[in-house]
C-alpha positions in Angstrom: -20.4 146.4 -74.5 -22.4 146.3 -77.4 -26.1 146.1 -77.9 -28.0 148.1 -74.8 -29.1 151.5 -74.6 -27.9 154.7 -72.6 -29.1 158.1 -72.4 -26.7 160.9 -73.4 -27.2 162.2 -69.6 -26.1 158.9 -68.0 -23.1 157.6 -67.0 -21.7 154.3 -67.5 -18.2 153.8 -66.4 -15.3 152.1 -68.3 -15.1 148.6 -66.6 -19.1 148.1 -66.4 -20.7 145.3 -68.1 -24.3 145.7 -69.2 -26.2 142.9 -71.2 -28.1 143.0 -74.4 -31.6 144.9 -74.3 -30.9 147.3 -70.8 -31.4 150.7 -70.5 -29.7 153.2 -68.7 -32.1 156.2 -68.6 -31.6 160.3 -67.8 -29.0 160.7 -65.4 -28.3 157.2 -64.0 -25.1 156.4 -62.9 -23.5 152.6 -63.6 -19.8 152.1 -62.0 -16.8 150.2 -62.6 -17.2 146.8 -61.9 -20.8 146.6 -62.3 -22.6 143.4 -64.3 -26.1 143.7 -64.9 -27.9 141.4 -67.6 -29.8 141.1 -70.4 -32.9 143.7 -70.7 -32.5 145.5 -67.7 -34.1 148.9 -66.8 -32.5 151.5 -64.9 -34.5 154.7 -64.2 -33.9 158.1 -63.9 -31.4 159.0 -61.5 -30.4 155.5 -60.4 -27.6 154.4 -59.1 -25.3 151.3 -59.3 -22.7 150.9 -56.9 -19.3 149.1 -58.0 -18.9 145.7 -57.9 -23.2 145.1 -58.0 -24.4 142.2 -59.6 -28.0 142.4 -61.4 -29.3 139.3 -63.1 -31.4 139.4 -66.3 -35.1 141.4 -66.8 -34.6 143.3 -63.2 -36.4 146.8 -63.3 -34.8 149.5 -61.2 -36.9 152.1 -60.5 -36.2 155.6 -61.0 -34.1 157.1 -57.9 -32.8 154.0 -56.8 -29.9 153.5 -54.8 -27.5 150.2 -55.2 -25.0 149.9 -53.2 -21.9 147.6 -53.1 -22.4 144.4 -51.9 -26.0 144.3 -53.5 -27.1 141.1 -55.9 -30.1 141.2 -57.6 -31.3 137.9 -59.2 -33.2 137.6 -62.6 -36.8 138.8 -62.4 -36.6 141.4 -59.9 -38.7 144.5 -59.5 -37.3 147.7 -57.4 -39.6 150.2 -57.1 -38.8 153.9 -57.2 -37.0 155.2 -54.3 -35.5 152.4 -52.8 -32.2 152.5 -51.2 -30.1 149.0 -50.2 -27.4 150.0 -47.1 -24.2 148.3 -47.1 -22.4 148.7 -43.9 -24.1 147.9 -40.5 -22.0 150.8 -38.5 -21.2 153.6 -41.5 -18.9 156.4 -40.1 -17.8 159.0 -42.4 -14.3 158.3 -41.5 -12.6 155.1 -41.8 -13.1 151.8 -44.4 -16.2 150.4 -45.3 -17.3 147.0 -44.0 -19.4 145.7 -47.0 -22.0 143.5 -45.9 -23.7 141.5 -48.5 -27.7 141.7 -49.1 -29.6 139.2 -52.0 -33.0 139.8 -53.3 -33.4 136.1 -55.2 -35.5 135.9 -58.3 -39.1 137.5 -59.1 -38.9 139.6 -55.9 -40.6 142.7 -56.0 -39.8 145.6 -53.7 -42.0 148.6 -53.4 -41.3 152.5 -53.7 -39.4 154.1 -51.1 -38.5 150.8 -49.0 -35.0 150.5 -47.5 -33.3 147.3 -47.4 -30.8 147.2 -44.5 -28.0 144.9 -45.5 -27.2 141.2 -44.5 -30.6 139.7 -45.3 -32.1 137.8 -48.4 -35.1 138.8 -49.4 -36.6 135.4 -51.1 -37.9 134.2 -54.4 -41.0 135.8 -55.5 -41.5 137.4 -52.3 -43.2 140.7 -52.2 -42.0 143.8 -50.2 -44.8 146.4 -49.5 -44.4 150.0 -50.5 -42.5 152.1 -47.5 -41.4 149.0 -45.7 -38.1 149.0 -43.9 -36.6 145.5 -43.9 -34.1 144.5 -41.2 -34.6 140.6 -41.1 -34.9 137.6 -44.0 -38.2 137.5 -46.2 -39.0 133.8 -46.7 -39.3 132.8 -50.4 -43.3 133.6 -51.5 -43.5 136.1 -48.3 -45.6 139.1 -48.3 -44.1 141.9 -45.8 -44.6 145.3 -44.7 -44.2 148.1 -42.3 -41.2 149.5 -40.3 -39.8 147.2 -39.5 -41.2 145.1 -42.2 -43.2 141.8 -40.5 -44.4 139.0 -42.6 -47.8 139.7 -43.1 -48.5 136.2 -45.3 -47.6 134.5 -48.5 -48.0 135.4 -52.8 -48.3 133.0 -55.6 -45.6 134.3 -58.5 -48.3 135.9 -59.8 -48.3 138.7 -56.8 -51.5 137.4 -55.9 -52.4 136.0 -51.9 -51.7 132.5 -51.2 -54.7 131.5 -48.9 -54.6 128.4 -46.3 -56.2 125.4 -48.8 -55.5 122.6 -45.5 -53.0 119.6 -44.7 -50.5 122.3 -45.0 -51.2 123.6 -48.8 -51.7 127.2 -49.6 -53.3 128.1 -52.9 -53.4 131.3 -54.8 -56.7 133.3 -54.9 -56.2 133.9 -58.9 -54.3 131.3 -60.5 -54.8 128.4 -59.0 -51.6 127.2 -58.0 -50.9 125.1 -55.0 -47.9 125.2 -53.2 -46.5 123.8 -49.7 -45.2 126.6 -47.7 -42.5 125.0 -45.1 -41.9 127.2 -41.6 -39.5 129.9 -43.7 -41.9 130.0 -46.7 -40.0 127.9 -49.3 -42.6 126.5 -51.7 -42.2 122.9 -52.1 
């Protein structure tokens, strides 16, 4: 494991596997059995559960919480604060029943949401800060609130996707025009 950076107050566990380029900052915590990729950020205090897999350029935010059963694809932005569950009905006592959660590629999840496992939060969707997300975000989505609701669609440049008719939507900055089908996927 050559070739990425940790702070003398972090902890990376023998049996982790961190890419080229990450950083594992003041007091983060990597376990066993953890793969994250190439020029990753992990911020103060963050955690990664065992057996997580994080693609290349994610930034986790600082007091982040990554549980088990968690992949993040390439691209992904966590803000601070936000925690991923990992079992449906936790009891102190007793075994865990992992339950997997995927954020896809060039997501971004704002501070201080919590991401209740067994969903997918889509490609370049966009999570608003505080949300609490129980249900699928379509890819492009734009949700918030508690529970989160989808609220409308973002280009992948975070701007809004705005109705351009005969079932286009095209984004208020950039340009780009995209086909949005019933669960969001751009076409």
């Amino acid at each position: 494991m050559a070739g990425f950076y940790k702070h003398e107050t972090a902890t990376v566990e023998k049996g982790a596997k961190l890419g080229e380029g990450t950083k594992v900052w003041h007091y983060a915590h990597v376990r066993e059995g953890a793969v994250l990729g190439k020029n990753c950020n992990v911020g103060h205090c963050g955690y990664v559960c065992r057996n997580v897999v994080i693609g290349d350029n994610v930034k986790i935010g600082n007091k982040v919480s990554v549980f088990e059963g968690v992949t993040i694809e390439d691209d992904v932005f966590v803000g601070p604060h936000v925690v991923f569950t990992n079992d449906m009905r936790p009891r102190s006592l007793g075994g865990w029943n992992i339950t997997k959660t995927r954020v896809k590629r060039g997501a971004s999840i704002g501070s201080n949401s919590t991401i209740v496992c067994g969903i997918t939060i889509g490609s370049y969707s966009m999570v608003g800060a505080g949300s609490v997300v129980t249900k699928d975000v379509p890819d492009n989505g734009l949700v918030y609130g508690n529970p989160a609701r989808l609220k409308g669609f973002v280009c992948r440049c975070g701007e809004d996707l705005r109705d351009a008719g005969k079932g286009k939507m095209k984004c208020v900055k950039c340009g780009h025009v995209f086909s949005i089908g019933a669960r969001g996927r751009e076409k």
